[in-house]
C-alpha positions in Angstrom: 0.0 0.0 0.0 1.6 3.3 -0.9 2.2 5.3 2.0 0.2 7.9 3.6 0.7 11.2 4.3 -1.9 11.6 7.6 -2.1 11.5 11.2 -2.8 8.0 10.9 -0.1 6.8 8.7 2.7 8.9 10.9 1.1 7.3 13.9 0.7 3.9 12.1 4.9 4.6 11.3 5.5 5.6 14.8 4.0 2.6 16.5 5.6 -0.1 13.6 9.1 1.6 14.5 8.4 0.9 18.5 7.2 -2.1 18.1 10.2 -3.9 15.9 11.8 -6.9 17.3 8.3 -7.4 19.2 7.8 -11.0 18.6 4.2 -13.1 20.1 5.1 -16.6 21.1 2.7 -19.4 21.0 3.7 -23.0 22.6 3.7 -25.9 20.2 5.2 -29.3 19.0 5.7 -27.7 15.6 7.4 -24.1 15.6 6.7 -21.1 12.9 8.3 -17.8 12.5 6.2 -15.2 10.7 7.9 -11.8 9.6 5.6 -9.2 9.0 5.5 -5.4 8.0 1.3 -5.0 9.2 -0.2 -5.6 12.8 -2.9 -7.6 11.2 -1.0 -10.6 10.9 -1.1 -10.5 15.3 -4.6 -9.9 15.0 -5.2 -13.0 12.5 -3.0 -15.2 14.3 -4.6 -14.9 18.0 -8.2 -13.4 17.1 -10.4 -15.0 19.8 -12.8 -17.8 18.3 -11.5 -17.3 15.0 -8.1 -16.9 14.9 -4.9 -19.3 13.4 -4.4 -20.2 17.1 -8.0 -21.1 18.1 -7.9 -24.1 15.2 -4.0 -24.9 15.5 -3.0 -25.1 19.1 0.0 -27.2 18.7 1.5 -24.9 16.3 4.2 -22.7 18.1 4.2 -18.9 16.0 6.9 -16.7 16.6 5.2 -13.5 14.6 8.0 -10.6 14.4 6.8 -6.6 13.3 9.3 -4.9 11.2 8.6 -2.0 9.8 7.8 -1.9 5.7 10.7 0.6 4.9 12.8 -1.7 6.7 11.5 -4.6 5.6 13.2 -5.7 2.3 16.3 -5.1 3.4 16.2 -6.9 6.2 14.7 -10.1 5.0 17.5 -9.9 2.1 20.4 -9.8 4.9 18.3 -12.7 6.6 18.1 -15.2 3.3 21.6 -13.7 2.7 22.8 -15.2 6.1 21.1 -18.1 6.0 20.2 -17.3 9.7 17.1 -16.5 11.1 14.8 -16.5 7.7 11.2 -17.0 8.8 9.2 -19.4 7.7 6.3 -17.3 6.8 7.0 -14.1 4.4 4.4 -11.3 4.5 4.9 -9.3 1.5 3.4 -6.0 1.0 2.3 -4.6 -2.7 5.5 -2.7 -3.7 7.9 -5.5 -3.3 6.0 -9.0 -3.6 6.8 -8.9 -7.1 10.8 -8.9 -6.3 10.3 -11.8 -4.3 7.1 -14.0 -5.9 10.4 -13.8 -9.0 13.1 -14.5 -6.9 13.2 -18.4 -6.5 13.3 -18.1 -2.7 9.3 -19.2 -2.1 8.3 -22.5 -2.1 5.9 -23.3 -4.2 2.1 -23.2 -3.4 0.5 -25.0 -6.3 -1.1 -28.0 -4.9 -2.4 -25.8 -2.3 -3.9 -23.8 -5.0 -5.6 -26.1 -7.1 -7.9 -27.2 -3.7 -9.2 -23.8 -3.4 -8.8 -22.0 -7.3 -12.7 -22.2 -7.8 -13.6 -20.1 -5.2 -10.4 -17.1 -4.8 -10.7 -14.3 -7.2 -8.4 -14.3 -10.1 -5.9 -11.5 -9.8 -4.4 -12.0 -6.6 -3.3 -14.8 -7.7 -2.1 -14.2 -10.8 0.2 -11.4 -9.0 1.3 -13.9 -6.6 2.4 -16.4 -9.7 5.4 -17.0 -11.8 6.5 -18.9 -14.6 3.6 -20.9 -13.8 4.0 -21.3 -10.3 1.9 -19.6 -7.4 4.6 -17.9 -5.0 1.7 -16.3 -2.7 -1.8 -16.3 -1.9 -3.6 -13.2 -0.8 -6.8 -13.1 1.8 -8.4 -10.0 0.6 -8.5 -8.1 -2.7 -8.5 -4.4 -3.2 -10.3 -3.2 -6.3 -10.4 0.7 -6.9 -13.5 2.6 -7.6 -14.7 6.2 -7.8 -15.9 8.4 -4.9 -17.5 11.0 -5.2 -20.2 14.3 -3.6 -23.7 13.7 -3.4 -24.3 17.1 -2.9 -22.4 18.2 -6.1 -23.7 15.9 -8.0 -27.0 16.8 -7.5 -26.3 20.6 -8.0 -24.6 20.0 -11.3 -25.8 16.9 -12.7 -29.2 17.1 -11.3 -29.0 13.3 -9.6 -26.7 11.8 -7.2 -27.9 8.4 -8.2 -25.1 6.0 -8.3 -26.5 4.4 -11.4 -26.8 7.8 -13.5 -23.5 8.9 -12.2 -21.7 6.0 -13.7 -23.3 6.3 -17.2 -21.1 9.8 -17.0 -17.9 8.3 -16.7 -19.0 5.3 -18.2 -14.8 5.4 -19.7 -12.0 7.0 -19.5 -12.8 9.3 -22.5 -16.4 9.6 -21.5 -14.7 10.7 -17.7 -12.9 13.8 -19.7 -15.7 15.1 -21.1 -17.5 14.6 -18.2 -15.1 16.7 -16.5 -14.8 19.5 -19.4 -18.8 20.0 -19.0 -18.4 20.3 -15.2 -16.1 23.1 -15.1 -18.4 24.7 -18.1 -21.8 24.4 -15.8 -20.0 25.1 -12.6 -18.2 28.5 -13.8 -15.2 26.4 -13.4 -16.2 26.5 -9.0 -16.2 22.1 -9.2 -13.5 20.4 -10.6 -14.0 16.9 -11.4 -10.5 16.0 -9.6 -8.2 17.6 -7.0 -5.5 16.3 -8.8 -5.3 14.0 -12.1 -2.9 12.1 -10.4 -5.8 10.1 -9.1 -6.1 8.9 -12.9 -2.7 7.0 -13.1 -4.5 3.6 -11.7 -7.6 3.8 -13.4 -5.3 4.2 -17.1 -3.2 1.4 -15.9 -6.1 -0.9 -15.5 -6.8 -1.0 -19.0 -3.6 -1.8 -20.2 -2.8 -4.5 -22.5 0.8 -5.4 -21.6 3.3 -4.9 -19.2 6.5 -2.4 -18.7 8.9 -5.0 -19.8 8.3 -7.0 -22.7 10.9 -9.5 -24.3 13.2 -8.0 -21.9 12.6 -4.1 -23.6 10.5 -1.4 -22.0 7.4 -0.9 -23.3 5.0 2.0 -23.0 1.5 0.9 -23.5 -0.7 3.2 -25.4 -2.9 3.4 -22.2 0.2 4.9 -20.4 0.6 7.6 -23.1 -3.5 8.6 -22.8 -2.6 9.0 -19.4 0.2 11.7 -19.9 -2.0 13.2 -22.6 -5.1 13.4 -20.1 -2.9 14.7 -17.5 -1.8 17.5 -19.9 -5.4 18.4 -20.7 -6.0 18.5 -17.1 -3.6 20.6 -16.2 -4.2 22.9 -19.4 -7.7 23.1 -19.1 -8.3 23.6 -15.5 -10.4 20.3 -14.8 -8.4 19.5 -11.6 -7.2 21.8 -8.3 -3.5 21.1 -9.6 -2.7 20.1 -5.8 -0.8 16.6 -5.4 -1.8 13.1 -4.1 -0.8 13.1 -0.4 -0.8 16.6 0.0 -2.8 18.7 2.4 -5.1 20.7 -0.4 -5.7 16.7 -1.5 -7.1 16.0 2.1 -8.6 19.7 2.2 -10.6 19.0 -1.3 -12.8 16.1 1.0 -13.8 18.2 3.6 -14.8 21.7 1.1 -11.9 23.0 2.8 -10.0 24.4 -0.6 -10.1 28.2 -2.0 -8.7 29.9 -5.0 -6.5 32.1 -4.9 -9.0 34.9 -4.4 -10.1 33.1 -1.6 -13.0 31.8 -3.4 -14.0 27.8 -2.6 -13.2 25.7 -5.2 -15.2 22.2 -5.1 -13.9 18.8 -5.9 -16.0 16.2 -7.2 -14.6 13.0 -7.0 -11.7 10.9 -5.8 -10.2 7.5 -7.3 -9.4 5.1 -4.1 -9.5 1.7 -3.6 -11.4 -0.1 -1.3 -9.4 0.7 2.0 -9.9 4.4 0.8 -13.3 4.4 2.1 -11.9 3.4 6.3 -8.2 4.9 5.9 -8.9 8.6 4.4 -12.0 9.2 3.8 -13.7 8.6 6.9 -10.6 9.5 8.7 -9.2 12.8 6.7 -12.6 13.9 6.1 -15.5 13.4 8.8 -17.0 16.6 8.3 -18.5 15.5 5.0 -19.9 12.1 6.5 -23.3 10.9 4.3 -22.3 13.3 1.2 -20.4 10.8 -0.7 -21.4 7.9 -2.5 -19.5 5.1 -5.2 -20.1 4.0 -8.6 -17.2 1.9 -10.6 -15.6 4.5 -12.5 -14.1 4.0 -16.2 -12.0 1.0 -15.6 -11.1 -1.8 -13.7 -7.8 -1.3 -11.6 -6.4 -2.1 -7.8 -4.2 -0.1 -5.2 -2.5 -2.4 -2.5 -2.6 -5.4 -0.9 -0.9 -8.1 1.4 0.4 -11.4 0.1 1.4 -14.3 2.1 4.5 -16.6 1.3 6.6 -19.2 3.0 10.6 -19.8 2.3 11.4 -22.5 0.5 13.6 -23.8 3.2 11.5 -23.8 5.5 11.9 -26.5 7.9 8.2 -26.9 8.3 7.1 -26.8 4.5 3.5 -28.6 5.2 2.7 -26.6 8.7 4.0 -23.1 6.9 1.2 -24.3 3.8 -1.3 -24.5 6.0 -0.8 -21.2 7.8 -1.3 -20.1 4.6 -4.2 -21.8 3.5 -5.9 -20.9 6.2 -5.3 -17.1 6.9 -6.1 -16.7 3.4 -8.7 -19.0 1.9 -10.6 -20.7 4.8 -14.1 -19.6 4.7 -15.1 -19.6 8.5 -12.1 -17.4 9.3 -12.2 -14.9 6.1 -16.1 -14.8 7.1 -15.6 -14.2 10.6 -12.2 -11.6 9.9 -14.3 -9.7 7.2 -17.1 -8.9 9.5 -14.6 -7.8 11.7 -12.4 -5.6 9.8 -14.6 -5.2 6.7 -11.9 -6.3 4.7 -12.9 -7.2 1.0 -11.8 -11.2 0.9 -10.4 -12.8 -1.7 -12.8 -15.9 -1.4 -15.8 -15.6 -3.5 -18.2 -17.8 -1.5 -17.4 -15.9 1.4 -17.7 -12.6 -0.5 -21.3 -14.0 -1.7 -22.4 -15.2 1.7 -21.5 -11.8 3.4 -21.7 -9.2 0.9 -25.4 -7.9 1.4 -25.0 -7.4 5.1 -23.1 -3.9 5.1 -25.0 -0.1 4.5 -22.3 2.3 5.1 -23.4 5.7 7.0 -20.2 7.8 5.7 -21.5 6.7 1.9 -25.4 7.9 3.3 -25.8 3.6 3.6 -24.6 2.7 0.4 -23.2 -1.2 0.7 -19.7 -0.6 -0.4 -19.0 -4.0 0.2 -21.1 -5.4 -2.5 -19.9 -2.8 -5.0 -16.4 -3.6 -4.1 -16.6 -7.3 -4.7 -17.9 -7.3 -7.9 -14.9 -4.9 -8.7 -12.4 -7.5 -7.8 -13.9 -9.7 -10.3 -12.5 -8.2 -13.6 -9.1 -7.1 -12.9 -6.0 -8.0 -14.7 -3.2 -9.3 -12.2 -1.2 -11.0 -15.3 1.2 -7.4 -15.9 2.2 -7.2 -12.4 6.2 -6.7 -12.2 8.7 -6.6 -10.1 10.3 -3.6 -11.7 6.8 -1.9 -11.6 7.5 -0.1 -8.2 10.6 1.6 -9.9 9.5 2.0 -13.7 6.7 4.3 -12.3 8.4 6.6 -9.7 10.2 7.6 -12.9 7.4 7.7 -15.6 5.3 9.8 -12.7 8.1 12.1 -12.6 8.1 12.4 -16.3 4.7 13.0 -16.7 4.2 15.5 -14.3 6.8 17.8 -16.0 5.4 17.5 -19.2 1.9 18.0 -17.7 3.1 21.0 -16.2 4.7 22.2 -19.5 8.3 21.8 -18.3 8.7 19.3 -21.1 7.4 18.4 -24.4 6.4 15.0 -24.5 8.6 13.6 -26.9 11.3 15.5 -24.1 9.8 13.6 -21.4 9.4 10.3 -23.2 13.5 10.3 -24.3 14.2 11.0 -20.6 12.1 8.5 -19.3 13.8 5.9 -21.4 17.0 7.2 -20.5 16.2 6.9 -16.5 14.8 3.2 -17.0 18.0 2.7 -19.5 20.2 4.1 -16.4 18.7 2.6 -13.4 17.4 -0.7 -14.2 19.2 -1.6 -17.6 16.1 -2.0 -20.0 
């Protein structure tokens, strides 16, 4: 999960920095050690009723915080070593790819085949190389598009989630969406705080990865994106602020003003499904009941949480089952979704559950519906492990030619040039 700029992420920070080295001990004939960057895993492993320990008492876990920035390169000094690798390997978004290619997992496959019919596809298929499963996720976190009730009504006459989404039905559809906004509003409601927000939703719909054949390759969708982002900026449709920023976090709460001191309104916001209980409802409570969600022009994801286990482990059947069950057992993804409202990666679960929530902040929308059928259709076959990289530099290339710093063919040639440099492609 890309990182936060909040109160909550700086205490989330805080807390993962105190608590490293923390390990929970369990007794046991059989011994695990878990390495994780997120608190969850503590909570999944000892959850009363439900938890990893409540059905496997004579498994002994050792679980051990680290904190994500620290993460990587710890684990790489461990496998380095050969001393003290865990058994269990949580792997957060930015670097499971680097690891899921590595040839240090063991394989999952057999454990997949039980329990392919009922997981949705892509975490999988991110979890998977060269035809082998690496690591299994429990949740899935599709992306959608937030937006004001309130605003919506004003300018489009209907805050109906229905007729919202026939106006940004797709991605070109979204543009001129956002063109006629700024015309009926007298440019006071912008469709975006920042076009930023649009990188995801143009990744979704590409057809092929960064690297290709071992060559870089720029997929047309990516080069709509830096055009879009050009318009944006040219034609006013966004607040120019930055994703992160505190005018980003001020656009929720009709916090944001010109430079005339007039307010300027924001319309809508492209976040993924922990969005919704991470920044919306924490960064902005003030406007509690005036959003609402519709699916936005594409299919994409932000985030997410794999699990793995080292393919030395000395325990490779109890590590597989650790596994197995934190992320595709139906009574404990049931029970640990209606806890943490966490969208699961297990269909039947997501089926058996997914009517049961009406969400105040979204004036009782059930987000949790919406946000499983999202997971459905997205495409976790590009996923790379020089993704994380490739895009710090593209998004630095397209902001400057966004911004008119740059022409484009400027900032293509240096963005080749930076891949050419720093990861030899």
């Amino acid at each position: 999960m890309k990182k936060i700029v909040s109160k909550f992420v700086c205490l989330l920070i805080f807390f993962q920095a105190m608590s490293f080295g923390f390990s929970e001990k369990t007794n046991g004939n059989t011994k695990l050690s878990v390495w994780s960057f997120t608190d969850e895993m503590y909570d999944f492993i000892n959850a009363e009723g439900y938890g990893y320990k409540a059905t496997h008492q004579d498994v002994g876990v050792e679980c051990t915080l680290i904190p994500t920035e620290q993460f990587p390169s710890k684990l790489d000094s461990a496998i380095a070593s050969g001393k003290g690798v865990p058994d269990i390997i949580v792997l957060e978004d930015a670097f499971v790819r680097k690891y899921v290619e590595s040839g240090l997992l063991m394989p999952l496959d057999d454990l997949y085949e039980e329990v392919k019919n009922k997981m949705i596809d892509y975490p999988i298929k991110v979890g998977s190389y060269n035809g082998h499963v690496y690591a299994m996720s429990w949740h899935a976190y599709p992306g959608a598009m937030f937006y004001r009730r309130s605003y919506a009504k004003k300018y489009w006459g209907t805050d109906d989630p229905a007729k919202v989404q026939k106006k940004v039905k797709d991605l070109d559809t979204f543009v001129s969406t956002a063109r006629e906004l700024k015309k009926i509003s007298r440019g006071k409601c912008r469709m975006l705080s920042t076009s930023e927000d649009l990188f995801l939703p143009y990744k979704g719909t590409r057809k092929k990865p960064w690297i290709v054949d071992n060559k870089l390759n720029i997929d047309p969708a990516m080069e709509k994106y830096m055009d879009t982002a050009r318009i944006f900026y040219d034609e006013n449709l966004d607040v120019k602020t930055t994703q992160w920023s505190e005018d980003w976090y001020a656009g929720m709460n009709d916090m944001l003003e010109d430079e005339d001191g007039k307010p300027i309104e924001v319309m809508a916001y492209f976040l993924p499904s922990w969005g919704l209980h991470y920044i919306l409802k924490f960064e902005a409570s003030r406007t509690s009941g005036d959003w609402a969600i519709c699916a936005g022009p594409s299919s994409w994801r932000w985030g997410g949480e794999w699990l793995s286990a080292y393919k030395d482990t000395k325990n490779p059947e109890a590590a597989k089952e650790m596994i197995r069950y934190l992320t595709t057992d139906d009574k404990f993804l049931e029970s640990m979704a209606l806890t943490n409202c966490e969208i699961v990666g297990n269909i039947k679960v997501q089926n058996k559950i997914k009517n049961r929530f009406a969400e105040p902040y979204l004036k009782g929308q059930n987000y949790y519906a919406i946000f499983s059928e999202l997971s459905k259709p997205i495409n976790g076959n590009l996923a790379q492990g020089t993704d994380m990289m490739i895009e710090a530099l593209w998004s630095e290339q397209v902001l400057a030619y966004a911004r008119a710093e740059k022409t484009k063919k400027e900032a293509l040639t240096a963005f080749k040039k930076d891949v050419a440099y720093y990861l030899g492609y």
